[in-house]
N, C-alpha and C positions, 0 to 999 in steps of 0.2 A: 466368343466372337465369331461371327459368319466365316465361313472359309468359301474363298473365292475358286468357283467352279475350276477344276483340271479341265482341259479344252487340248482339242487335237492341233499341229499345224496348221491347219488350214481355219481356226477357231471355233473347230465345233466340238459342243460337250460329248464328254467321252461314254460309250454306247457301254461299257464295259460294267465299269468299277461306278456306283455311287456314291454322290459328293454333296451332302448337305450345306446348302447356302444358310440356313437357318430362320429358312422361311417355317410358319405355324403351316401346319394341314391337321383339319378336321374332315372326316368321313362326309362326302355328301351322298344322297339318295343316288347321281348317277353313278359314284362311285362303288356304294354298295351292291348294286346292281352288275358291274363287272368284276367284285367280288364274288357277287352268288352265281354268274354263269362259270367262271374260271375252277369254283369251288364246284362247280354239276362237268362240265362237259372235260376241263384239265385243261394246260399251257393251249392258251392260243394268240395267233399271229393278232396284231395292231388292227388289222382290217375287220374283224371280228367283232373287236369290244366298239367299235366304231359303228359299226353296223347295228349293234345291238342298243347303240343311245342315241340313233337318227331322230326318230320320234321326237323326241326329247329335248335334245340339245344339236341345234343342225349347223355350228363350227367346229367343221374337222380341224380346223387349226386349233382352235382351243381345247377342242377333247385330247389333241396330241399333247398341246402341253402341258393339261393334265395329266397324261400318262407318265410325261416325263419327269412332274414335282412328286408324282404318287413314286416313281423309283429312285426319287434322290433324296427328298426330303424326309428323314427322322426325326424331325420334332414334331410328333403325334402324341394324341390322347394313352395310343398303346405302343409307345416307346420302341417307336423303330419304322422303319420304311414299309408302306405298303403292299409293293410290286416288284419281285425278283424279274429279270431276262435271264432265264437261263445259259449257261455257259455254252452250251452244246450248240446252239445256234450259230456259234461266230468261228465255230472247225468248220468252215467250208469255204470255197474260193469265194471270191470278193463279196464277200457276207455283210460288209459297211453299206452294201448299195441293196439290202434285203430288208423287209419288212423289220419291224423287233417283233419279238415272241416274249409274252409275259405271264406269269404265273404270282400264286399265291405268297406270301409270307408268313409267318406269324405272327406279326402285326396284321394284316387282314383277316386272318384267321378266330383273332380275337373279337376284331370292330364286326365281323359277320356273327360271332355267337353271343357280342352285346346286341347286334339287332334284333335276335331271336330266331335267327335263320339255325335250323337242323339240318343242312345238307354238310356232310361232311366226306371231305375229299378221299376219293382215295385215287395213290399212284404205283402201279407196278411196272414190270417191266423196263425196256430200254426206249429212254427216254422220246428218240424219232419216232415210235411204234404210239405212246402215250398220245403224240401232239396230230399223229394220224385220227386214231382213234376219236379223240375232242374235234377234230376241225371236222368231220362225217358229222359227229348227233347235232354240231351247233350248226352247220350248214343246212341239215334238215329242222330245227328249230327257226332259225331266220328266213327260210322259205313259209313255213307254217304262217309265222306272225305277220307276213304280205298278203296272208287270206284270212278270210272274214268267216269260213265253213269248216275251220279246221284246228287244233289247239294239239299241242304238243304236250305229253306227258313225261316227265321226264325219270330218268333211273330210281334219282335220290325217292318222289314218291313213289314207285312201284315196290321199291325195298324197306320202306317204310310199312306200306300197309300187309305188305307180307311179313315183316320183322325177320326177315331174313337176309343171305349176305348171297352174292352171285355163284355160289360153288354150292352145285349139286353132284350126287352121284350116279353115274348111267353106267349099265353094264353093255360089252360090247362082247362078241365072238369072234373069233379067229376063224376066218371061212378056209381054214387050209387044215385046222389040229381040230376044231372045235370048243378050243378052249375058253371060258368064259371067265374075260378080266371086268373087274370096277375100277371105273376111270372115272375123278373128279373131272365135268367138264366147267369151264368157266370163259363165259362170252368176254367179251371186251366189252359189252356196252348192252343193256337192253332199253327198251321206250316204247313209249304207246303213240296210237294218232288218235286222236278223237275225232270223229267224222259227226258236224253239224248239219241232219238232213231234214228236210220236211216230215219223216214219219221220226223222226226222234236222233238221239244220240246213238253211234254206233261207232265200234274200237275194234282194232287191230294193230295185234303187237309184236315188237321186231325184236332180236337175237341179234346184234352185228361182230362180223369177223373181217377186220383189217389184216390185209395179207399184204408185206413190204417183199413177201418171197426169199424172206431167211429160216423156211423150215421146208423139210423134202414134202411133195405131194403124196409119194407111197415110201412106207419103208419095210425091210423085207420084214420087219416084226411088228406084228399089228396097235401091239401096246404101247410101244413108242408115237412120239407126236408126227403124227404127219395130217395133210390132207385127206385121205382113206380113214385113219381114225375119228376125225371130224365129222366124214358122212358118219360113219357106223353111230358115235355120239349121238350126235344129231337125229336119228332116226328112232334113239328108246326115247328120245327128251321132247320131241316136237310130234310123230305118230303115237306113241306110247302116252301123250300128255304130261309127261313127265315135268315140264312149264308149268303146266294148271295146277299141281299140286306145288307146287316149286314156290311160286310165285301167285297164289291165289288166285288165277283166273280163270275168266271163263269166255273170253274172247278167243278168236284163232292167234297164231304165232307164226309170223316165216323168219328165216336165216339169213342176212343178208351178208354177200363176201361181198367188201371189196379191195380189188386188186391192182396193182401200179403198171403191171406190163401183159399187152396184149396175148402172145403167144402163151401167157401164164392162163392166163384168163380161159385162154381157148382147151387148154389141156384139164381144167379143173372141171368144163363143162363137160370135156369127155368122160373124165373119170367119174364124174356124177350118172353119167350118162351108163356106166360098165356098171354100175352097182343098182341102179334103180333102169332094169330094160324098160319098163312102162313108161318112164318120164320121172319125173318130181317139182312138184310145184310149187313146195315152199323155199325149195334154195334158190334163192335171186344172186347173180350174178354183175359188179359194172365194176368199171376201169375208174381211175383218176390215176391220168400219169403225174400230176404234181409232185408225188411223194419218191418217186422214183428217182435215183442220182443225177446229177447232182442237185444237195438239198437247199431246196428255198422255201421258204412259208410260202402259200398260198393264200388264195382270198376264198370268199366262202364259194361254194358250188353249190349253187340251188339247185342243178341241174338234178343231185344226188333223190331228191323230193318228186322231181318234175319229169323227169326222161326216161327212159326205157330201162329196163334190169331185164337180163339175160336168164330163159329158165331151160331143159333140157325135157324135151316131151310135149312143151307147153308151149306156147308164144308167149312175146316180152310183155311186162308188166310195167304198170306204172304204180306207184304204190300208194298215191292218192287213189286209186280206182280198186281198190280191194275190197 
């Protein structure tokens, strides 16, 4: 027998817990669709999957409320609710009045591997770090798909046609002992741009480092995580080409950080700035104070595609112009 929705005082369905009315839900094409982006990029805010079915389907009203039968309703083909909200979202002050942030199940986990979709999620790390991380590549995917010269390539194929997994190993030195450690490094996120020009196709590809500024920028031992370890990483794996073999290419690669707080920002250029005197032009620099306390989901930032990235030696970059 249907169970009548749990609803707040004020009559609104509750953001929390779901409560199947005992409506049927079968997988649609725009669903699957914010099943394979949530399965590529990880948890993202409501603005997002919204963005990503304008084309499509242009009721935000209705794509909300499908959001909200794909998180309540469990009477599916694969025996259970499509769409978790993570819990972690609703620890912050008045969080009732913030986007929702939604992620996979395993119930969509399924209806994506009956489509015959291969992209399979992976999640590490502390969860804010995770929904950073996704809301940067799909930010720069939905600026992509508002031009006609540009196509986004995403991690799952890059790791695919290498049959490889994102953890490579680089050796770093200790500019104080000499000592030479191997260090697993592993990006948050890699992607390609395809650039559609008159004399042909041409690509450049990116390394992304979300910095929420919960790890030190120097530590006094080079082996441990820091900032300093990063450049030194970073310099056997992107000079050294240590990528091209990594990851089968044969295109260039830059680094890009980005960071929630200005003064952070500023000190990380310097420190790049102490280790490479001549400059360095693959480590791009920009800010999104979004993720910075207190937390709210955000909405996408095309700007991340379209505005300027900070380099040290160099002038700022745009990274459609590479």
């Amino acid at each position: 027998m249907p169970v009548k929705p749990v609803r707040d005082t004020l009559g609104r369905r509750c953001r929390t817990k779901p409560i199947s009315t005992g409506k049927r839900i079968t997988p649609q094409p725009r669903d699957l669709l914010w099943f394979e982006k949530l399965a590529e990029h990880g948890p993202l805010p409501s603005s997002f999957l919204l963005a990503f079915a304008k084309d499509t389907h242009r009721s935000e009203k209705r794509a909300k409320e499908r959001l909200t039968d794909l998180f309540n309703e469990d009477r599916t083909p694969d025996k259970g609710a499509y769409l978790t909200r993570p819990l972690q979202q609703f620890r912050t002050v008045d969080a009732r009045y913030n986007q929702l942030v939604y992620d996979l199940s395993s119930a969509s986990m399924s209806a994506l591997k009956r489509s015959g979709s291969s992209i399979k999620p992976k999640r590490s790390g502390p969860w804010q770090h995770s929904l950073m991380v996704g809301c940067i590549t799909a930010s720069i995917e939905l600026a992509c798909l508002a031009r006609g010269d540009l196509n986004y390539i995403p991690q799952s194929k890059i790791l695919t046609r290498s049959e490889g997994s994102l953890q490579w190993p680089t050796e770093i030195c200790d500019p104080d002992s000499g000592a030479i450690y191997e260090k697993s490094l592993i990006p948050d996120a890699v992607f390609g741009l395809e650039h559609l020009t008159a004399n042909g196709k041409r690509y450049r590809f990116f390394a992304l480092e979300a910095d929420r500024a919960t790890e030190p920028l120097r530590s006094a031992e080079v082996h441990r995580k820091s900032f300093v370890r990063h450049l030194l990483q970073y310099e056997d794996y992107i000079v050294r080409e240590g990528y091209a073999a990594h990851l089968h290419l044969s295109a260039p690669m830059l680094v890009l950080n980005v960071t929630t707080q200005a003064n952070r920002m500023d000190r990380m250029l310097q420190l790049t700035g102490e280790h490479f005197s001549g400059g360095c032009n693959y480590q791009l620099f920009t800010l999104w104070e979004a993720f910075s306390p207190p937390f709210c989901p955000p909405s996408p930032n095309l700007d991340l595609l379209l505005g300027d990235w900070k380099r040290t030696g160099a002038s700022s970059l745009i990274i459609t112009k590479c």
